[in-house]
Backbone as a chain_set.jsonl record, in Angstrom:
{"seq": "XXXXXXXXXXXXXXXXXXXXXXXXXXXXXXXXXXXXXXXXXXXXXXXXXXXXXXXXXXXXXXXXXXXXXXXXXXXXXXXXXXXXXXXXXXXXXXXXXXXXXXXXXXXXXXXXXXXXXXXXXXXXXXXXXXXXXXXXXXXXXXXXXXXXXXXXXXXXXXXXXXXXXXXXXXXXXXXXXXX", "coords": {"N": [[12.859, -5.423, 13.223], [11.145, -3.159, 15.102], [10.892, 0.067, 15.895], [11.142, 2.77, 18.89], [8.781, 5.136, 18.036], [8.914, 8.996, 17.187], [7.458, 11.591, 17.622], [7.782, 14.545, 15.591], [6.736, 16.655, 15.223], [6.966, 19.899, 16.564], [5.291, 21.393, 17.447], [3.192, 20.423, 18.164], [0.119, 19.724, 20.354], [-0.883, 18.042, 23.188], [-4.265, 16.459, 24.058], [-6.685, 16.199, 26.599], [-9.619, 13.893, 26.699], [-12.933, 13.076, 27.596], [-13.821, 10.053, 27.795], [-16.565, 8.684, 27.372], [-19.399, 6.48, 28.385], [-21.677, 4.698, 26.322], [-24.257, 3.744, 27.468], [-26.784, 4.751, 29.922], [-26.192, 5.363, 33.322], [-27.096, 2.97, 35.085], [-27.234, 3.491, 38.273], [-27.895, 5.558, 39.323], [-30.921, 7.837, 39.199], [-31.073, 10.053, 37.507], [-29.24, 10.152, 35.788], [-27.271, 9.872, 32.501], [-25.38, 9.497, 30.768], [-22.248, 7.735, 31.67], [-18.839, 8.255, 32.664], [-15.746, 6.685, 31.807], [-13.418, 7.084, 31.883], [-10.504, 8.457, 30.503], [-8.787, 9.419, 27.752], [-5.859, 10.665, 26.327], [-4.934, 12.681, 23.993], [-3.342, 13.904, 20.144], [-3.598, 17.034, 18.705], [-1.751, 17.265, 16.536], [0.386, 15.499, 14.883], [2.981, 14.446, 13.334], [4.907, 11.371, 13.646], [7.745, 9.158, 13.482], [9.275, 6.346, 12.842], [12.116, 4.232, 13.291], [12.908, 1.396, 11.713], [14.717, -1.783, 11.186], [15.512, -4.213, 9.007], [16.972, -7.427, 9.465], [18.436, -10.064, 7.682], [19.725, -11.832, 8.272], [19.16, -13.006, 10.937], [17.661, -15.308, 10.779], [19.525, -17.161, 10.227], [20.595, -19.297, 11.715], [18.168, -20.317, 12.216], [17.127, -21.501, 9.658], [19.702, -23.201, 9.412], [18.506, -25.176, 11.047], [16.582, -25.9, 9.688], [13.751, -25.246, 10.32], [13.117, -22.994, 9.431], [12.761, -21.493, 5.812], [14.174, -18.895, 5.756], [14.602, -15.514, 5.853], [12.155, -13.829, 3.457], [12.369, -12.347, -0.001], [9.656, -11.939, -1.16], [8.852, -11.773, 2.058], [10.188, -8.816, 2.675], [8.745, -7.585, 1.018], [6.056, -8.076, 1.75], [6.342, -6.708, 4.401], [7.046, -4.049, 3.846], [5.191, -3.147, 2.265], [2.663, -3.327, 4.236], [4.062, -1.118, 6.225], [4.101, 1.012, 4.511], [1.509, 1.372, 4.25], [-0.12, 0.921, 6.4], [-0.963, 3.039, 9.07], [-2.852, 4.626, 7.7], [-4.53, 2.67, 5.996], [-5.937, 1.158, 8.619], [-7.048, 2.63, 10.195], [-8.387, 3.481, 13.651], [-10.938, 4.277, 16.389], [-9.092, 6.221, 18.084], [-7.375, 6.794, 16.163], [-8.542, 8.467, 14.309], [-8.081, 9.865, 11.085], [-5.628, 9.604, 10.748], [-2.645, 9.063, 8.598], [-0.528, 7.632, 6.685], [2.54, 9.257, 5.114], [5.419, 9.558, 4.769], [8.343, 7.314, 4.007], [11.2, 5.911, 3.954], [12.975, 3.68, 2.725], [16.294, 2.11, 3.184], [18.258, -0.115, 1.264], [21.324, -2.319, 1.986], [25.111, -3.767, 2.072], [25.183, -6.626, 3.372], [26.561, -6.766, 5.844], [26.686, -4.178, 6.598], [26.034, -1.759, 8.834], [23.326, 0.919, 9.827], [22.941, 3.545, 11.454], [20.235, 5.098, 13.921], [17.759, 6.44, 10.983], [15.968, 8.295, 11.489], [17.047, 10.21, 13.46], [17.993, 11.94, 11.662], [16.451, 12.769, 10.167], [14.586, 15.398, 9.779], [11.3, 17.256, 10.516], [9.441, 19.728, 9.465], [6.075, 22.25, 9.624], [5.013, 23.76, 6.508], [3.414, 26.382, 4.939], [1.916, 26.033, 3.196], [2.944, 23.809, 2.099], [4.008, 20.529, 4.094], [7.272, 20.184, 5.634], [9.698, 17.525, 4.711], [12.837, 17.377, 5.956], [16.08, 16.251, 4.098], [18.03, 16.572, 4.467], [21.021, 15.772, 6.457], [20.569, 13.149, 6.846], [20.652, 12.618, 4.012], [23.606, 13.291, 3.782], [24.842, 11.628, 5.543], [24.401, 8.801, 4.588], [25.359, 9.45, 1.893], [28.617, 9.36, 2.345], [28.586, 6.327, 3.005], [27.944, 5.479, 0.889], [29.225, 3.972, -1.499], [28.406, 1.309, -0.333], [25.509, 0.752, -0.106], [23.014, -0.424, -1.02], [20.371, 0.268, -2.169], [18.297, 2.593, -2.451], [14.686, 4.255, -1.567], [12.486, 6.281, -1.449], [9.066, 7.181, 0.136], [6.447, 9.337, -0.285], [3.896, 11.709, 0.359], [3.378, 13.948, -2.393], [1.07, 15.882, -2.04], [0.698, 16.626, -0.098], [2.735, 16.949, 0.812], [6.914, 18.312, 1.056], [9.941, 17.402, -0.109], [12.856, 17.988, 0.839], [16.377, 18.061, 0.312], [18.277, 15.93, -1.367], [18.686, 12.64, -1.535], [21.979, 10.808, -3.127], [20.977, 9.277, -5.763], [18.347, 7.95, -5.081], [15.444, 6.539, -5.676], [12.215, 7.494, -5.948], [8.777, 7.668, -4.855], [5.217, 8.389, -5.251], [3.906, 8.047, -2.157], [0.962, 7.569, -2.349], [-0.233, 6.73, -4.625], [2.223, 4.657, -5.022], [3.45, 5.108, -7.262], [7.106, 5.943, -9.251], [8.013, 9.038, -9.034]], "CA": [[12.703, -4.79, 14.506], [10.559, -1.569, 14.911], [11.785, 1.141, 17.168], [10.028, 3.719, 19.125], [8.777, 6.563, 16.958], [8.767, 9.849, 18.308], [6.879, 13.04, 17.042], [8.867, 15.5, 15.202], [6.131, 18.276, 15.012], [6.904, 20.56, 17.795], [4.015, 22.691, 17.947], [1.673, 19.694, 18.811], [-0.507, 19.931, 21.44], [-1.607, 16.915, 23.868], [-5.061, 16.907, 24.503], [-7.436, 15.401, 27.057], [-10.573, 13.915, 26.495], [-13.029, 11.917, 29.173], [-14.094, 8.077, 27.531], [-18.281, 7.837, 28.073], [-20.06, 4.729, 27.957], [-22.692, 4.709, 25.723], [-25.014, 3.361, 28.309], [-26.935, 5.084, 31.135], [-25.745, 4.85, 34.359], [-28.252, 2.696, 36.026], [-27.305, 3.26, 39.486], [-28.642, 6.494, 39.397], [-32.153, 8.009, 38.305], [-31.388, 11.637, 37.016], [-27.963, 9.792, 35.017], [-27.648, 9.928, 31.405], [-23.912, 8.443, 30.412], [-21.174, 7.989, 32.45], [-17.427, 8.735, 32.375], [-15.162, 5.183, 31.861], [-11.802, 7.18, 31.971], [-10.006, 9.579, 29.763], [-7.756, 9.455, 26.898], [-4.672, 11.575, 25.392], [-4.475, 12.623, 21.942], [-2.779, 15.036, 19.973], [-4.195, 17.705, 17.706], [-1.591, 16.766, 15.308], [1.113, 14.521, 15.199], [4.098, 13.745, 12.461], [5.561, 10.276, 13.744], [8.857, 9.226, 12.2], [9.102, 5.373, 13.115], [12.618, 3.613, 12.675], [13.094, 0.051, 11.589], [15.746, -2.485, 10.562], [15.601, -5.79, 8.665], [18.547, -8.215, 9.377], [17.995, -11.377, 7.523], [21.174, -12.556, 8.98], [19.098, -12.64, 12.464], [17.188, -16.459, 10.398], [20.212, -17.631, 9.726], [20.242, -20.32, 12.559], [16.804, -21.099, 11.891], [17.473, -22.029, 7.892], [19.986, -24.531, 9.677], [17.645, -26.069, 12.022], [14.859, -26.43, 8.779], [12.915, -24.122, 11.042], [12.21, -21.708, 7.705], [13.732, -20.698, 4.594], [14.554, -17.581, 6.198], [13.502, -13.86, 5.412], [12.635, -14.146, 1.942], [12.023, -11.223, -0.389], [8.456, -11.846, -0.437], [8.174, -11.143, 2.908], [10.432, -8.011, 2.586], [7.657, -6.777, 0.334], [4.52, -7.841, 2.999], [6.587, -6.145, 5.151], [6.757, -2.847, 3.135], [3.301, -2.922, 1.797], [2.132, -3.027, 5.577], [4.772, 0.085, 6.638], [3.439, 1.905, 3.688], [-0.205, 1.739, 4.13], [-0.81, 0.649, 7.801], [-1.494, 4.025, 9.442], [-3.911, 5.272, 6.301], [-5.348, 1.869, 6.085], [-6.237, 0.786, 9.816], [-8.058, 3.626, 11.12], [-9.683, 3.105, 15.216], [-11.28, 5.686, 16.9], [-7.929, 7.27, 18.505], [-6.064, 7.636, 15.4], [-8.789, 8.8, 12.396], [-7.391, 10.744, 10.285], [-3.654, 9.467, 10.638], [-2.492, 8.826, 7.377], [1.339, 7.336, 6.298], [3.083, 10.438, 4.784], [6.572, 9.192, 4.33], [8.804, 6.055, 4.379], [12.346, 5.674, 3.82], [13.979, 2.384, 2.861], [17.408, 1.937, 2.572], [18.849, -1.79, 1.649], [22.589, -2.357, 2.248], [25.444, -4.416, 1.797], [24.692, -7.458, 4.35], [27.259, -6.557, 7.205], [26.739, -2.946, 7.221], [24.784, -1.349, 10.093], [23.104, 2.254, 10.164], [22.442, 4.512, 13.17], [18.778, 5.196, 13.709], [18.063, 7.392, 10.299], [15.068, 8.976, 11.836], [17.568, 11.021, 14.018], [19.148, 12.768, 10.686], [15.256, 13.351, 9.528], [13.556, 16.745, 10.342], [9.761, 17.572, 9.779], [8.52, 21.31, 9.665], [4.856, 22.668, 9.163], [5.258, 24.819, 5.926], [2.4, 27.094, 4.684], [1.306, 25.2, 1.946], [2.805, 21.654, 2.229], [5.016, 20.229, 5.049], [8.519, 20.344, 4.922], [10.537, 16.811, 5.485], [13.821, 17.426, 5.515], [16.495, 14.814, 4.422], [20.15, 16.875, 4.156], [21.379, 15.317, 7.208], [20.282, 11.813, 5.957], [21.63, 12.275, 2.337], [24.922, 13.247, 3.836], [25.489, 10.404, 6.092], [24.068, 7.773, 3.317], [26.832, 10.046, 0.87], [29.538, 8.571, 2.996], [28.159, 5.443, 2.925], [27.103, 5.251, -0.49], [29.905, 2.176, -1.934], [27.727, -0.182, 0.296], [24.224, 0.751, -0.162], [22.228, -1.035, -2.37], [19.415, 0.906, -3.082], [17.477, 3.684, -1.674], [13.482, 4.105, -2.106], [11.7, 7.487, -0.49], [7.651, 7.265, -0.059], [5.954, 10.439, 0.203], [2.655, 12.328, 0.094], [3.601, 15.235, -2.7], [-0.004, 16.552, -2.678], [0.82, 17.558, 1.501], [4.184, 17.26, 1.908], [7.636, 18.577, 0.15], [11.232, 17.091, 0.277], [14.425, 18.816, 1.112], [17.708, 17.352, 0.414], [18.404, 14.836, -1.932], [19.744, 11.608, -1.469], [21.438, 10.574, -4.692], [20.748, 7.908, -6.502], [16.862, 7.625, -4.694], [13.867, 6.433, -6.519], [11.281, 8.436, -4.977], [7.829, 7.122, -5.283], [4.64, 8.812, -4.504], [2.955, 7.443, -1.125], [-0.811, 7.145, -1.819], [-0.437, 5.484, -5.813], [3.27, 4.16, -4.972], [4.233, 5.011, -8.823], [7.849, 6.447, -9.114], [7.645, 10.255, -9.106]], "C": [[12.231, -3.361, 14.266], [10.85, -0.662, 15.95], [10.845, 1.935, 17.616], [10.127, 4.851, 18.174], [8.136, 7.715, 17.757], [7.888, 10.794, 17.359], [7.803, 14.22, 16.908], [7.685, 16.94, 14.596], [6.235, 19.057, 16.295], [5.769, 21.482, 18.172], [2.922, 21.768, 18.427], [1.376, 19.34, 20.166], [-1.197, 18.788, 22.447], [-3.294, 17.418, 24.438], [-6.018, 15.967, 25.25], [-8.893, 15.317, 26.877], [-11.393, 12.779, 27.056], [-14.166, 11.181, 27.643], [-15.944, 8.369, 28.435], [-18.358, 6.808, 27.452], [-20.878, 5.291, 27.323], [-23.914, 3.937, 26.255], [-25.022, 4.434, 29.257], [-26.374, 4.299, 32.069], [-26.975, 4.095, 35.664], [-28.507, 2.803, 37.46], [-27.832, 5.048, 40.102], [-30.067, 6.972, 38.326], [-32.085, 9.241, 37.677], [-29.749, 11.198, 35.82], [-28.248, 9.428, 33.504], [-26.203, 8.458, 31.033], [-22.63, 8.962, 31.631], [-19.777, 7.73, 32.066], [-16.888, 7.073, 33.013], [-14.006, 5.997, 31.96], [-11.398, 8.674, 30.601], [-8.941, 9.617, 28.642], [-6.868, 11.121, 26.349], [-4.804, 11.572, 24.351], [-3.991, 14.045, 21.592], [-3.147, 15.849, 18.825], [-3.782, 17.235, 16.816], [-0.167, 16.65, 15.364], [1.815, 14.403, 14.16], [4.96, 13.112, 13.395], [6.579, 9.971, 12.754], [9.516, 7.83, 13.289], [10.574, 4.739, 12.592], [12.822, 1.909, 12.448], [14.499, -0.717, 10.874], [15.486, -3.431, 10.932], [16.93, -6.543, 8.638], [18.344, -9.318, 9.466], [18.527, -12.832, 7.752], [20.673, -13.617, 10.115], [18.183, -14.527, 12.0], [18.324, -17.412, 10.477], [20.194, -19.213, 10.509], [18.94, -21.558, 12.335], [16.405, -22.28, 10.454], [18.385, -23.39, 8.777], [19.691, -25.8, 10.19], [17.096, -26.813, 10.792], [14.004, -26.052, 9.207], [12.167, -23.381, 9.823], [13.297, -21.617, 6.357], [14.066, -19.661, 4.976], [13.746, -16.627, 5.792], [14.211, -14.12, 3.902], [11.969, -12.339, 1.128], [10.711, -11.055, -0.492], [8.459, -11.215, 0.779], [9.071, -9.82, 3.175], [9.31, -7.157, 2.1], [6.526, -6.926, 1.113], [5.104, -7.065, 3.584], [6.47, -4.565, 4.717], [5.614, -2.573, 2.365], [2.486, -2.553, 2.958], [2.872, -1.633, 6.464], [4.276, 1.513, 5.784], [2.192, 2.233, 3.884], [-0.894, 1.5, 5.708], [-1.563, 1.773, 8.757], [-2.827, 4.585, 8.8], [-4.613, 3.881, 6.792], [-6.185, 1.042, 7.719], [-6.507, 1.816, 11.08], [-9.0, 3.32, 12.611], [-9.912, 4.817, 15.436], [-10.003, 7.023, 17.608], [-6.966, 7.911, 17.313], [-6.792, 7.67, 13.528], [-8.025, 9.542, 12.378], [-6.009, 10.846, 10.015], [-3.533, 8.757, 9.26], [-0.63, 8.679, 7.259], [1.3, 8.65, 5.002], [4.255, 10.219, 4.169], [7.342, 7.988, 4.854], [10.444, 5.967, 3.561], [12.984, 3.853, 4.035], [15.304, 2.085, 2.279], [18.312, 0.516, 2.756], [20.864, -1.291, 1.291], [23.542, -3.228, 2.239], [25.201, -5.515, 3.1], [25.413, -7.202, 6.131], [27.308, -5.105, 7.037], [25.545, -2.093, 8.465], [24.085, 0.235, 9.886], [22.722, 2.196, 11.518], [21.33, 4.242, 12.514], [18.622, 6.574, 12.572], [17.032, 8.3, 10.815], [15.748, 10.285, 12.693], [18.372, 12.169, 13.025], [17.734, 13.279, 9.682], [14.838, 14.81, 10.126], [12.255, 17.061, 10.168], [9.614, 19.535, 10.25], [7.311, 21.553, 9.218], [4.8, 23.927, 8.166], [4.259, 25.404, 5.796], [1.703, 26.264, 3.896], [1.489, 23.883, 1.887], [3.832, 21.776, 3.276], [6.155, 20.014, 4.634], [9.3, 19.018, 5.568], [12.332, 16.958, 4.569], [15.217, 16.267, 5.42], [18.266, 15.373, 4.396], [20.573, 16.118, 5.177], [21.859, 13.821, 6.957], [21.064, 11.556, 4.966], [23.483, 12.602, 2.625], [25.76, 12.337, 4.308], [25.491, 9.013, 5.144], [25.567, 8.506, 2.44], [28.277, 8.977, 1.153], [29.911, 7.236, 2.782], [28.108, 4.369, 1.298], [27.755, 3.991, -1.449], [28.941, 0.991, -1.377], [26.604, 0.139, 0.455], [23.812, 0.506, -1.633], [21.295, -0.424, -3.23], [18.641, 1.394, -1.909], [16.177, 4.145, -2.492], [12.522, 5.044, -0.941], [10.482, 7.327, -1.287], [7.314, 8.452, -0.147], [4.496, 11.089, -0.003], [2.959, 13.487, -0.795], [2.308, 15.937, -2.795], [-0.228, 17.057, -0.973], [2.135, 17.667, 1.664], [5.575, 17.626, 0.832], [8.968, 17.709, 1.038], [11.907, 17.986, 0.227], [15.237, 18.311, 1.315], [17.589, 16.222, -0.558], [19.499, 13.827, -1.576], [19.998, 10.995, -3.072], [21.816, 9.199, -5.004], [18.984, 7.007, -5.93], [16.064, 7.356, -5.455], [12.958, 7.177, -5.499], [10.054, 8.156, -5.57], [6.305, 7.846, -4.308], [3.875, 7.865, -3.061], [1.86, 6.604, -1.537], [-1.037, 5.762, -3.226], [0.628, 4.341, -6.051], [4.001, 3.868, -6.53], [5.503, 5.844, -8.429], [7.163, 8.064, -9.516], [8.814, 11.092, -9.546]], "O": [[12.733, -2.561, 13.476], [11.051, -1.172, 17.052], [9.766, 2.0, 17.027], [11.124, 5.368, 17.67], [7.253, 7.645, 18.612], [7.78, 10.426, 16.19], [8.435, 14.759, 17.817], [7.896, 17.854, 13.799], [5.416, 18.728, 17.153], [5.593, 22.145, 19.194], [1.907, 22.181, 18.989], [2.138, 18.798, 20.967], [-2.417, 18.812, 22.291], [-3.518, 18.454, 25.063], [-6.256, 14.908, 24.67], [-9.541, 16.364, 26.866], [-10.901, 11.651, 27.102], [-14.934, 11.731, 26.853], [-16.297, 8.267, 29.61], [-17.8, 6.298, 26.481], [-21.029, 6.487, 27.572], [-24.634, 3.457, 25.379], [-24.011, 5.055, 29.585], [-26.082, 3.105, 31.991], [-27.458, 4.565, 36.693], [-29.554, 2.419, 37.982], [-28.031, 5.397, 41.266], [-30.252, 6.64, 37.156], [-33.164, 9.609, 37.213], [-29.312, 12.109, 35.116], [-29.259, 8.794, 33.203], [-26.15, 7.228, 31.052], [-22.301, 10.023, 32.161], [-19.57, 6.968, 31.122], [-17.26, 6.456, 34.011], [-13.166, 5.164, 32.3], [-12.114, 9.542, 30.101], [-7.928, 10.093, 29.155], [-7.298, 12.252, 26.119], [-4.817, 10.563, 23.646], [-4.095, 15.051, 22.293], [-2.977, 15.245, 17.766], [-4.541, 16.701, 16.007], [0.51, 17.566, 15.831], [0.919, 14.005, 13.415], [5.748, 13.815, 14.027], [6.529, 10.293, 11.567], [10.121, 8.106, 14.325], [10.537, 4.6, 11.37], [12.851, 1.302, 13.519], [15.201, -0.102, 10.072], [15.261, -3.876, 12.057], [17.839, -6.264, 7.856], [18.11, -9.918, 10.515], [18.216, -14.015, 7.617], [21.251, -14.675, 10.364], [18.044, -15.157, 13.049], [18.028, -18.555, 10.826], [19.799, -20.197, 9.882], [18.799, -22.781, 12.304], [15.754, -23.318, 10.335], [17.839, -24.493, 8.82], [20.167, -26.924, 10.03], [17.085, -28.042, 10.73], [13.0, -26.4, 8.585], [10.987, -23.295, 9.482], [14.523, -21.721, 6.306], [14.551, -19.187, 3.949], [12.564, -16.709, 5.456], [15.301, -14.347, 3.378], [11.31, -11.472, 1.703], [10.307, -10.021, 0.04], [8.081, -10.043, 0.755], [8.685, -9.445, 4.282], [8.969, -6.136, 2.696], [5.865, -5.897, 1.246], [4.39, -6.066, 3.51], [5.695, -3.885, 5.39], [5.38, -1.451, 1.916], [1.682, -1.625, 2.864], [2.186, -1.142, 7.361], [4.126, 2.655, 6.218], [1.795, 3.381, 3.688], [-2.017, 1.882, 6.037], [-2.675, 1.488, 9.202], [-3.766, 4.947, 9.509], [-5.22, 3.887, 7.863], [-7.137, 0.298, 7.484], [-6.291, 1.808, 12.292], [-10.18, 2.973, 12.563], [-9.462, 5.885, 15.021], [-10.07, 8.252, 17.592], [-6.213, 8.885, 17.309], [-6.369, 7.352, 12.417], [-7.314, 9.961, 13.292], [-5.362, 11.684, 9.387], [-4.36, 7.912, 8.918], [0.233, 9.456, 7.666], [0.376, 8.908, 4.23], [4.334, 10.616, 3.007], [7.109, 7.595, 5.997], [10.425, 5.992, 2.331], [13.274, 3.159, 5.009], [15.458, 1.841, 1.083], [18.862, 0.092, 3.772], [21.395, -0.374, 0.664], [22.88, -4.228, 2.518], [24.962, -4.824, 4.091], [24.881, -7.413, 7.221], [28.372, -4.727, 7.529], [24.318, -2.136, 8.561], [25.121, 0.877, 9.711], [22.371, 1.345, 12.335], [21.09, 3.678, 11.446], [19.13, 7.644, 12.909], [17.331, 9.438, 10.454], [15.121, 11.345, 12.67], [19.142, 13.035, 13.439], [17.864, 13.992, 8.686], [14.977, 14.903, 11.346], [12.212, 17.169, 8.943], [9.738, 20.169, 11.298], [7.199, 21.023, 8.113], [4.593, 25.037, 8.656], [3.606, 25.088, 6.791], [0.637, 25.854, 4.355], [0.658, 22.994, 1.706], [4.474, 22.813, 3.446], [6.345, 19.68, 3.465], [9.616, 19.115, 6.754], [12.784, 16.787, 3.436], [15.462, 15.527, 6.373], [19.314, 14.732, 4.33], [20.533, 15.047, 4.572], [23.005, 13.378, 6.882], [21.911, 10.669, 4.861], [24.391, 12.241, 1.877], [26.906, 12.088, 3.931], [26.484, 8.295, 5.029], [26.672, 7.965, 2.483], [28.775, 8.133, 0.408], [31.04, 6.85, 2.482], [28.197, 3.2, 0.923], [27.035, 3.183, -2.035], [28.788, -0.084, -1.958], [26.326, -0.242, 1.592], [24.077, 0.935, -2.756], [21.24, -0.442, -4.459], [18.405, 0.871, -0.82], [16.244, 4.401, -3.694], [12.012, 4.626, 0.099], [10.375, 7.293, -2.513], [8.4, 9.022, -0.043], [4.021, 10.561, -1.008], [2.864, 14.484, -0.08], [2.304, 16.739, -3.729], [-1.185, 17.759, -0.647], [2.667, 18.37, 2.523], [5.379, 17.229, -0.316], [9.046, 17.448, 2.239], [11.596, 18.937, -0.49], [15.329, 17.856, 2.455], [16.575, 15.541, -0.412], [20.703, 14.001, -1.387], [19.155, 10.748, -3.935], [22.645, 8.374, -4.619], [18.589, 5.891, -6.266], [15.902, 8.303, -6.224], [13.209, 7.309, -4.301], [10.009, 8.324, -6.789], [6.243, 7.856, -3.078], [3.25, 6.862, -3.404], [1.699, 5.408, -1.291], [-1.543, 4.641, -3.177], [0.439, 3.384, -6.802], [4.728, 2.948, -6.905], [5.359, 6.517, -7.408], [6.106, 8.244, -10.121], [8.684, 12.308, -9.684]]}, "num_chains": 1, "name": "protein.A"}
């Protein structure tokens, strides 16, 4: 299940911009292109998207003979496509969006998290962006007997961490080697 993801850059700016056709307007003779409507967009945008897998949620289905359930394969399509989907599937509203960071944290089977995106922070530093994770690494801390394993994406050639969660593998974004 994917959740709404909100924008955690506060300084960004909505901006409007009017949709032409790329056709004259034939119903006039002095008409070049005409206006189809108008779109929103935002100068610039850090999204912070939460999700949770609960393979529990097959379980029924495995009894039917419906599926084998959620198998680790598709844990991994699933995180290959969270990792690269933004970067790789570029339309005209969202060049230049690029995946930045990704947080996955697996867990013992009956434990639940809050939404962790609410314990994330983003800031616009001078030099690289700042995501911050103290919040995060303290509630995971707590936690930490029943988490399995924790695996932070990131861009280090735009963006910096703050806070460690411990016991993280931390793997760059773009080549997905540990870092």
């Amino acid at each position: 299940q994917i959740g709404q993801g909100f924008n955690k850059y506060e300084a960004s700016r909505a901006e409007e911009q009017q949709i032409l056709s790329p056709f004259r307007d034939g119903t006039k003779d002095d008409a070049d292109q005409s206006t189809l409507g108008t779109k929103i967009v935002s100068d610039e945008a850090h999204y912070f998207y939460p999700f949770v897998i609960n393979p529990k949620a097959y379980d029924e289905y495995v009894a039917m003979g419906v599926t084998e359930g959620y198998t680790e394969e598709d844990y991994d399509k699933f995180k290959q496509a969270a990792l690269t989907a933004a970067t790789a599937f570029n339309t005209n509203s969202k060049l230049g969006c690029e995946n930045e960071f990704a947080l996955f944290v697996e867990t013992e089977s009956d434990l639940y998290l809050p939404n962790l995106t609410e314990y994330i922070s983003f800031d616009k530093g001078e030099e690289k962006n700042i995501i911050n994770l103290e919040q995060c690494a303290e509630l995971l801390q707590v936690l930490k007997t029943r988490i399995k394993n924790v695996e932070i994406y990131y861009n280090p050639y735009t963006t910096k961490l703050e806070g460690e969660i411990e016991g993280a593998k931390i793997f760059n974004i773009i080549t997905q080697e540990e870092v």
